[in-house]
DOFI-412525 format. One line per field, with one value per residue (C-alpha): residue in three letters; chain; x, y, z. Coordinates in steps of 0.2 Angstrom, whole numbers, always signed. Example, Ala and Ser with C-alpha at 12.3 -4.5 7.8 and 13.67 -1.06 7.14 Angstrom:
# DOFI-412525
dolo <- (ala,ser)
dopa <- (A,A)
xx <- (+62,+68)
yy <- (-22,-5)
zz <- (+39,+36)
# end
This chain:
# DOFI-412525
dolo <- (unk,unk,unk,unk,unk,unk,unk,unk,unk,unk,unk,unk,unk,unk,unk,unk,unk,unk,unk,unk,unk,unk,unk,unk,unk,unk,unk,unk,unk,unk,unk,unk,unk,unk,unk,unk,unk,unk,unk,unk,unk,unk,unk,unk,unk,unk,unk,unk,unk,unk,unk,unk,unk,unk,unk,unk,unk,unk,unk,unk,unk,unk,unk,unk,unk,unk,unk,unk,unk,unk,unk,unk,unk,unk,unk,unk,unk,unk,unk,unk,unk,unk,unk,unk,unk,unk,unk,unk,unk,unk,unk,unk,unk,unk,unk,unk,unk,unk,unk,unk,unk,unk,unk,unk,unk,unk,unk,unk,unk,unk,unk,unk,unk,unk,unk,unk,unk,unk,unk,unk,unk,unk,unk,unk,unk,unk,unk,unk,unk,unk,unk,unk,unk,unk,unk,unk,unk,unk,unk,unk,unk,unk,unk,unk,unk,unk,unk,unk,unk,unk,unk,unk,unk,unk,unk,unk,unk,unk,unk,unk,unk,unk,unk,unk,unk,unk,unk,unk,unk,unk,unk,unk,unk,unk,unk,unk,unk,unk,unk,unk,unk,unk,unk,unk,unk,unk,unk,unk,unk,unk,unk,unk,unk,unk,unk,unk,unk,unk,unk,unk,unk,unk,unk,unk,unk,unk,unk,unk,unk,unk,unk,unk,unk,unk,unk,unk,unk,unk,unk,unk,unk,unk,unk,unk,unk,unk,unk,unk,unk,unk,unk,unk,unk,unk,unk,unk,unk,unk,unk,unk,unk,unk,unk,unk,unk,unk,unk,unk,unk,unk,unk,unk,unk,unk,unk,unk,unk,unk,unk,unk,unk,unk,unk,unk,unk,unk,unk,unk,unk,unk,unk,unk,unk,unk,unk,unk,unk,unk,unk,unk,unk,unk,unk,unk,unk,unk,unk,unk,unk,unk,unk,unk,unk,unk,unk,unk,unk,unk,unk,unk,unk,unk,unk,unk,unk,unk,unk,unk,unk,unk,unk,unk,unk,unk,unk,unk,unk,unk,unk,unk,unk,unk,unk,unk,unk,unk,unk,unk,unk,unk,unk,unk,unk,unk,unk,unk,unk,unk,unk,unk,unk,unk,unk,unk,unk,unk,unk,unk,unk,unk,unk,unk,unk,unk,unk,unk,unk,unk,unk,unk,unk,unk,unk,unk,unk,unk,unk,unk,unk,unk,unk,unk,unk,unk,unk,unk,unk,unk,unk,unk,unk,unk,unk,unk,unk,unk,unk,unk,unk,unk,unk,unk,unk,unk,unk,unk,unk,unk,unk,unk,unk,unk,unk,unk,unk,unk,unk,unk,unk,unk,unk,unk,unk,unk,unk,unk,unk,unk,unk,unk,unk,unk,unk,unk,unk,unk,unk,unk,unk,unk,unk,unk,unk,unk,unk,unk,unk,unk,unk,unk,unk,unk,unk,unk,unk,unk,unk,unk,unk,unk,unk,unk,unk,unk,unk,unk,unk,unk,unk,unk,unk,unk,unk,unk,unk,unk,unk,unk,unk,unk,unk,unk,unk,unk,unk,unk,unk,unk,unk,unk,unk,unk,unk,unk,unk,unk,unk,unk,unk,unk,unk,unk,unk,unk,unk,unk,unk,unk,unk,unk,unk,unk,unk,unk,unk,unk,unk,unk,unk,unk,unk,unk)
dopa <- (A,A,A,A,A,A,A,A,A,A,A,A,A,A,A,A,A,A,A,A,A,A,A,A,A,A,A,A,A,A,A,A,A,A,A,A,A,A,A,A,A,A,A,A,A,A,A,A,A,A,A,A,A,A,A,A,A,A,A,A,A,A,A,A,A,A,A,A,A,A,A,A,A,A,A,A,A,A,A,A,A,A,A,A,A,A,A,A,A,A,A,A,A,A,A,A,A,A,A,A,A,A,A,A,A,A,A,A,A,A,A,A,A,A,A,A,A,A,A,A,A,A,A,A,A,A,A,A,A,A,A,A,A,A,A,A,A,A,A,A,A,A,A,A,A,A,A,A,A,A,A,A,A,A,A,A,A,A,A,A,A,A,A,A,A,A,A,A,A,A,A,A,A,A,A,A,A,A,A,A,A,A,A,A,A,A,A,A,A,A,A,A,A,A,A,A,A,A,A,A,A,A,A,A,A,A,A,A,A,A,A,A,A,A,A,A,A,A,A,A,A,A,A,A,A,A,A,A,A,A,A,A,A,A,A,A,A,A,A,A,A,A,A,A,A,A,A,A,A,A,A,A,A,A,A,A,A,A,A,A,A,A,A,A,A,A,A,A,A,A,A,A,A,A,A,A,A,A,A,A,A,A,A,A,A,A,A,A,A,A,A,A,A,A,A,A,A,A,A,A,A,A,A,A,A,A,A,A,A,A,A,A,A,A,A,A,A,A,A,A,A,A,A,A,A,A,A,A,A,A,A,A,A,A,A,A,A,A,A,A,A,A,A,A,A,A,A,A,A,A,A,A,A,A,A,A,A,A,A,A,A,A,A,A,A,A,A,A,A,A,A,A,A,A,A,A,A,A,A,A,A,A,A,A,A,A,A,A,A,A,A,A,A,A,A,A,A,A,A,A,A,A,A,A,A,A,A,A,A,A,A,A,A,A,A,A,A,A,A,A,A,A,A,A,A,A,A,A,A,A,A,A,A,A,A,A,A,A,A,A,A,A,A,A,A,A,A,A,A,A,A,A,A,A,A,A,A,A,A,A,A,A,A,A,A,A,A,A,A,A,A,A,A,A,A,A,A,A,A,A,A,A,A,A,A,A,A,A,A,A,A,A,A,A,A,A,A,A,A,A,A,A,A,A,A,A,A,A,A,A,A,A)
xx <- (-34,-37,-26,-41,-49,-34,-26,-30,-22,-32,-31,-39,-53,-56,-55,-68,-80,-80,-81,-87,-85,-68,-70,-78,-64,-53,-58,-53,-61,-80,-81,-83,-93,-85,-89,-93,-95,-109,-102,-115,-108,-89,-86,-70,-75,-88,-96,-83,-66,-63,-60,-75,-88,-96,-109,-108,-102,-116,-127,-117,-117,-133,-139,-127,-137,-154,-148,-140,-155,-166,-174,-182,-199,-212,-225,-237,-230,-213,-199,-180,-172,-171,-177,-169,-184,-181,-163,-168,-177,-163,-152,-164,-167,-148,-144,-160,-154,-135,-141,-152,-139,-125,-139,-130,-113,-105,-107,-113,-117,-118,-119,-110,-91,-83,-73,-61,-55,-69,-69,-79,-94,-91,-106,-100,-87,-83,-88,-79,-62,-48,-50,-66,-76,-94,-88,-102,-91,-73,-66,-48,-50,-45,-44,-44,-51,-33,-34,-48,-50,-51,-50,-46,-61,-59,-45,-37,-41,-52,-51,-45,-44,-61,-75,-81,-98,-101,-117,-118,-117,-132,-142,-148,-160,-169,-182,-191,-203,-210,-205,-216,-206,-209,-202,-188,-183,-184,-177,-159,-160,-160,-146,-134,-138,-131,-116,-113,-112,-106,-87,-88,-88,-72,-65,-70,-62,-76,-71,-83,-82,-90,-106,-104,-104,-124,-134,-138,-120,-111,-96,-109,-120,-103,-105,-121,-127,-142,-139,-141,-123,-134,-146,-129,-121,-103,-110,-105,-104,-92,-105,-120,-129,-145,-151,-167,-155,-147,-161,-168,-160,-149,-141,-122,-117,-114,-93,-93,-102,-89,-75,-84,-82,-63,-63,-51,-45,-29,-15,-1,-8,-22,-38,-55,-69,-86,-92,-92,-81,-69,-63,-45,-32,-21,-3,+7,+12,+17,+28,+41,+28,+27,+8,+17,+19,+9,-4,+1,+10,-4,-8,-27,-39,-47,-65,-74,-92,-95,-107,-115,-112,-117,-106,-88,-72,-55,-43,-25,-9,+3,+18,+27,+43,+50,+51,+41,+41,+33,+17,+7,-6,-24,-33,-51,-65,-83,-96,-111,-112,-104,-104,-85,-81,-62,-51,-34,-29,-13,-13,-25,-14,-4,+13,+21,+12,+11,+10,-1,-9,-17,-30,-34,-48,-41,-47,-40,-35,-26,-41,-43,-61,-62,-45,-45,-32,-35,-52,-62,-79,-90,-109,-116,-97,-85,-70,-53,-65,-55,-58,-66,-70,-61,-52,-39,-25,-30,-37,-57,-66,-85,-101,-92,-105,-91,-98,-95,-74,-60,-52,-37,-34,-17,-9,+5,+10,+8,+24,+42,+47,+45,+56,+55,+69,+60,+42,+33,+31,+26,+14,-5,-23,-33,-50,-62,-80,-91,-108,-113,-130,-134,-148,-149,-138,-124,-128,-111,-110,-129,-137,-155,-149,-138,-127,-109,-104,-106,-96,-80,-85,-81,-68,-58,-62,-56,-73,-76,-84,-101,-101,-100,-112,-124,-120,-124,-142,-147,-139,-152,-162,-165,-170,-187,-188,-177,-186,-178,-189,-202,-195,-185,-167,-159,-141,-128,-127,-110,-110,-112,-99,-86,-90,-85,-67,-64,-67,-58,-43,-44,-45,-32,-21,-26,-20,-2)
yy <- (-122,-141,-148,-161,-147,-138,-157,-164,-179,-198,-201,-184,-188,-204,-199,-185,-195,-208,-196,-177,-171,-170,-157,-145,-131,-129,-116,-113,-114,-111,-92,-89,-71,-57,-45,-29,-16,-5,+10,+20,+20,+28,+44,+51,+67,+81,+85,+101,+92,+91,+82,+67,+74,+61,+59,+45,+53,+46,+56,+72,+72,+68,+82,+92,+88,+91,+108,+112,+107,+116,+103,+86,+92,+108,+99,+100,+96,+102,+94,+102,+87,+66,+58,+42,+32,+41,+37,+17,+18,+25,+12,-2,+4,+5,-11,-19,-9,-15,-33,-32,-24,-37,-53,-69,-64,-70,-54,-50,-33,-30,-16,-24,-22,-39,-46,-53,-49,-37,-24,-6,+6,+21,+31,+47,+51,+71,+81,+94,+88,+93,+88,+83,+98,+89,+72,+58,+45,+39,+22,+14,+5,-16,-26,-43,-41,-44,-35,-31,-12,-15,-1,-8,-5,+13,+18,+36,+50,+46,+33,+32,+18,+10,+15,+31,+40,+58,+61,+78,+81,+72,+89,+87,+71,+82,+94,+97,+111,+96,+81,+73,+66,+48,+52,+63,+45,+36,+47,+50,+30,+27,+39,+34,+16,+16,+29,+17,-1,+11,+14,-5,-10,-2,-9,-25,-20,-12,+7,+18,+13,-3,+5,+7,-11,-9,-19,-9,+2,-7,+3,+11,+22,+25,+43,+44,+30,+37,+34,+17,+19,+27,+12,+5,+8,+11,+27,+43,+60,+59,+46,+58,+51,+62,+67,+58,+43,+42,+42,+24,+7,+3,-11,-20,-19,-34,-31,-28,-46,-52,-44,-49,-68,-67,-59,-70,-79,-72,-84,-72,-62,-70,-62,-67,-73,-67,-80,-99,-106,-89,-90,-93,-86,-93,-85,-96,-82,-74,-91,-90,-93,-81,-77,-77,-61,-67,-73,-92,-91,-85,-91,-102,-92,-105,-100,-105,-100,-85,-92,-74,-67,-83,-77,-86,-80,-82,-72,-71,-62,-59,-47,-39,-48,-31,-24,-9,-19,-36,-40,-56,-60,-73,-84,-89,-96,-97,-109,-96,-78,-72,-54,-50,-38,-36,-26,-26,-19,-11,+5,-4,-19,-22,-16,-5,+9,-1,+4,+10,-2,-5,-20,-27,-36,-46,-60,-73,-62,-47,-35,-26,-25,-14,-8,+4,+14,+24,+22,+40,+43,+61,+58,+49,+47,+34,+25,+33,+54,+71,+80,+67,+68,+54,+43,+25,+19,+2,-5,-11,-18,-18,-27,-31,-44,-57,-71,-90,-90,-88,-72,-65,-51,-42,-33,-20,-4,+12,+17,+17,+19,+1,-2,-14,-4,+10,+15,+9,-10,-22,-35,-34,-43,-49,-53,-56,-64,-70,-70,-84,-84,-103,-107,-124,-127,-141,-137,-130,-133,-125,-139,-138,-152,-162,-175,-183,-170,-156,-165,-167,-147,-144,-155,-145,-128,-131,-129,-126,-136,-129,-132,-149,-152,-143,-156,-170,-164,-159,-175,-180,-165,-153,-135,-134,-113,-107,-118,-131,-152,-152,-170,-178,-177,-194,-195,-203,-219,-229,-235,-217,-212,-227,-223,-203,-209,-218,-206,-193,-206,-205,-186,-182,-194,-189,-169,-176)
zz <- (+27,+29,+14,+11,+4,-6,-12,-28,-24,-25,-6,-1,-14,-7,+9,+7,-1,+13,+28,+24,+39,+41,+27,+39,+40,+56,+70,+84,+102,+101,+108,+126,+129,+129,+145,+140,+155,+150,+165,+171,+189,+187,+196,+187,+188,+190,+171,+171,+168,+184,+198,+206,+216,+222,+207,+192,+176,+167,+178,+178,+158,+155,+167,+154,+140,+145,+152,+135,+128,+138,+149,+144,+140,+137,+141,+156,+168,+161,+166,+166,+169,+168,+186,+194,+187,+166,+169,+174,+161,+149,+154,+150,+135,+130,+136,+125,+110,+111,+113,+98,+87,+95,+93,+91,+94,+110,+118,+136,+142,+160,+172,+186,+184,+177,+190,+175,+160,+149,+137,+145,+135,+146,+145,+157,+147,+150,+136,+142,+142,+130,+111,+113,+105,+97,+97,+102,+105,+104,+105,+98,+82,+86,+67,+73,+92,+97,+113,+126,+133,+153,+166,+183,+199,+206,+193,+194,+181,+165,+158,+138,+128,+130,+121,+127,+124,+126,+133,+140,+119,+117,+118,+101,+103,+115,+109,+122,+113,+104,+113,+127,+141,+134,+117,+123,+135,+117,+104,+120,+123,+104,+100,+115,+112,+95,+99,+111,+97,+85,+99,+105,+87,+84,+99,+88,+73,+62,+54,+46,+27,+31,+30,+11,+9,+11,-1,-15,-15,-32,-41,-52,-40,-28,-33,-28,-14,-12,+9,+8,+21,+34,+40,+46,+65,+60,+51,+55,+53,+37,+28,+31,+44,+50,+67,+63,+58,+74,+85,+74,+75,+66,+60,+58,+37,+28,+28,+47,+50,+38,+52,+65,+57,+56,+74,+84,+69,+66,+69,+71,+81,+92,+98,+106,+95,+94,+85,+90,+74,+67,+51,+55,+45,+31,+37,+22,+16,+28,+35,+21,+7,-9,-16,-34,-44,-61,-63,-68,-48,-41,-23,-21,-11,+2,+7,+23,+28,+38,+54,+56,+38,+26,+17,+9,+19,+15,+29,+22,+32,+21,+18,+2,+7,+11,-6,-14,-30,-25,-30,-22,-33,-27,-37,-34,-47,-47,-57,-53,-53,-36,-27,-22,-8,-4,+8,+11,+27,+32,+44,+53,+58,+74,+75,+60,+50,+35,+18,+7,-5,-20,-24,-40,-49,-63,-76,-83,-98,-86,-90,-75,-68,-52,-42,-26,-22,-7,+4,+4,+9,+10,+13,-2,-11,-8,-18,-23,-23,-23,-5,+5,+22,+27,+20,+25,+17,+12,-2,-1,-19,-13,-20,-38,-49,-57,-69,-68,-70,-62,-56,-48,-35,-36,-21,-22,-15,-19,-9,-14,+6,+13,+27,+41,+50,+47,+51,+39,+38,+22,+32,+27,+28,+12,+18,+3,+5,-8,-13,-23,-33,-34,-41,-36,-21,-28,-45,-49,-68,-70,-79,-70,-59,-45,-51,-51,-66,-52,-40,-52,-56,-37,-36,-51,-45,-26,-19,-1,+12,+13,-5,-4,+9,-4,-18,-3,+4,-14,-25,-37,-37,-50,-54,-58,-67,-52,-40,-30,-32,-22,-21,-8,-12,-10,-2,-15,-8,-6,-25,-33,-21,-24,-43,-41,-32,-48,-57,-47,-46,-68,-66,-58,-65,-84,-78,-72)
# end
């Protein structure tokens, strides 16, 4: 984190009153697009788990599915299978659905092998082979996008390790007894387009629980979601997502932007970014530091601004110094009522099969306010539930309302078996974003209007950059019943701003 952010001390204050810029947070290389091979051309085998024979995979199991299915469409004239042209038109469709779902993120799906590095959406993927069974789709989790799924040209066997779609399992979006031919193209395009985002976005680091980030999913309808997690593409069998749901658009949950912000960000570990300025990660920690175990220790949680999210991001690697009974314990604090969403990661890491954790909401009294032991999900059900269908080992707090104050988040293990010689490791992630509800935007001490006293409230509570650049565009303003002047809002000129380092100077001498 850029310490004239984290610093206190006169010389960072005057140095960001007189050039705010510098206060934007460091990134790392803008993004350049990923290549994503959407393979419809691969002949790895013949639909049959065997050898090639001369015909695309993508053709061989679609031809699969509509036989399954019983043909494409009842209706005059009838139709048994998908022709050259439905197929085109197929494709089309799957690559228009993938870019709309992927819109702003430096993604580029093509269906010309890369001649570089790229990452592959395999649509022939042979349904028939071993351990498949009904499975739509199949791809190798990536938290972080540390590493790219490439196949070689003309490689031997089929491939694994890239994201794979089943399509010859596809038989269920066609219905030809009702379908027309142009609905059948639709409803198969739809379904396989998002199979399709739903594999490459774990090969980006998004997991199924994501989708229970949904707006409208807060700790106190987690029994009962009402399917709000089904609108989102990482949703799945386990969280209850229909037929009819499959064959509609849907869209990326609020958590999985916030992973795809930190994409490429870790410093340990590398990765490429799908966004042009990652939120990089604070590894301080992880470098010899200690998070504190109490609450007075507690380690500062820095925030930058999420370029696809909007939301407040802070991306922490850290470790449990190699002991079951460490704790590391964050600190963050709010002048405005915020949503927090937090998730510790550990199996999901690089490298060792980590422990399992356990993430704490605490305030400034040690009242516990939300913790989350182990991830499980079934349907319309998630959080630490008996008999889920699925479940992780980390530790996610979702869409918890705090109030104006500060707050802590406590990380410890619910393992005794730590062991860096062994197989289980101690290193985690902490990413957290928030939400906050500002009225006023710079009107952090909630007075109705933009003044120097909210810049000295930023100042004493660590704020972020973006924060400040909101006390700048809207200094002099005030709140008029929840609506920002219709005025324009000066910019503080030199004197108010010489006048605030003074005061800052006095501040933070007087808290010596």
């Amino acid at each position: 984190m850029n310490p004239l952010i984290l610093h206190r001390l006169e010389l960072h204050c005057f140095v960001i009153l007189l050039s705010p810029l510098v206060l934007l947070s460091a990134s790392a290389a803008p993004a350049s697009a990923i290549d994503v091979w959407v393979d419809f051309t691969s002949d790895f085998h013949d639909g049959n788990d065997g050898a090639p024979n001369g015909v695309a995979d993508w053709i061989d199991e679609l031809n699969e599915a509509t036989s399954r299915s019983g043909g494409v469409t009842n209706e005059s004239p009838s139709q048994n299978q998908f022709t050259a042209a439905d197929r085109f038109e197929i494709e089309n469709n799957i690559l228009a659905d993938l870019n709309q779902i992927y819109d702003g993120y430096s993604v580029n799906f093509v269906t010309l092998q890369p001649a570089g590095e790229h990452d592959v959406v395999y649509l022939g993927a042979d349904n028939d082979a071993s351990g498949v069974d009904g499975s739509f789709g199949k791809a190798s989790g990536d938290l972080g996008n540390t590493r790219t799924r490439t196949y070689p040209t003309n490689p031997s066997g089929n491939p694994g390790g890239v994201s794979r779609v089943f399509t010859g399992n596809f038989n269920g979006a066609l219905e030809p007894a009702f379908n027309s031919l142009q609905e059948s193209i639709d409803e198969i395009s739809t379904s396989l387009a998002g199979t399709a985002a739903h594999e490459f976005g774990h090969s980006l680091g998004l997991f199924h629980h994501y989708t229970y980030s949904a707006e409208g999913i807060v700790p106190s309808n987690s029994s009962n979601t009402g399917g709000l997690q089904n609108q989102h593409i990482l949703a799945t069998g386990s969280t209850g997502v229909s037929e009819a749901e499959r064959e509609s658009i849907r869209t990326l949950s609020p958590f999985s932007r916030v992973i795809l912000d930190i994409a490429g960000g870790s410093q340990t570990h590398g990765g490429a970014a799908v966004v042009n300025n990652p939120v990089l990660s604070d590894t301080s920690e992880l470098n010899g530091g200690d998070a504190g175990d109490s609450l007075p220790q507690a380690q500062q949680l820095s925030f930058s601004i999420g370029e696809s999210s909007g939301k407040e991001i802070s991306f922490i690697e850290a470790d449990l110094d190699n002991s079951p009974t460490d704790i590391d314990v964050y600190r963050f604090t709010t002048s405005v009522e915020a949503t927090l969403t937090a998730h510790v990661f550990t199996s999901r890491l690089p490298g060792l099969d980590n422990f399992d954790s356990v993430l704490e909401l605490v305030d400034v009294t040690g009242t516990v306010l939300g913790v989350s032991d182990d991830i499980g999900w079934s349907n319309d059900k998630f959080g630490d539930i008996p008999n889920p269908a699925d479940d992780d080992t980390g530790s996610f707090l979702v869409n918890l309302t705090v109030d104006p104050g500060s707050y802590y988040l406590r990380v410890s293990t619910a393992t005794t078996d730590i062991d860096a010689a062994a197989s289980v490791g101690d290193e985690y992630w902490l990413i957290t974003s928030l939400d906050r509800q500002f009225v006023n935007p710079g009107d952090f001490d909630v007075d109705g209007d933009v003044d120097g006293a909210d810049f000295l409230k930023w100042q004493r509570d660590v704020g972020n950059a973006q924060e400040l650049t909101d006390w700048q565009s809207n200094y002099g303003g005030s709140d008029m019943n929840g609506l920002a002047s219709s005025h324009a809002v000066p910019e503080p000129n030199a004197t108010t701003l010489a006048l605030l380092a003074l005061m800052l100077v006095s501040t933070s001498k007087s808290r010596r």
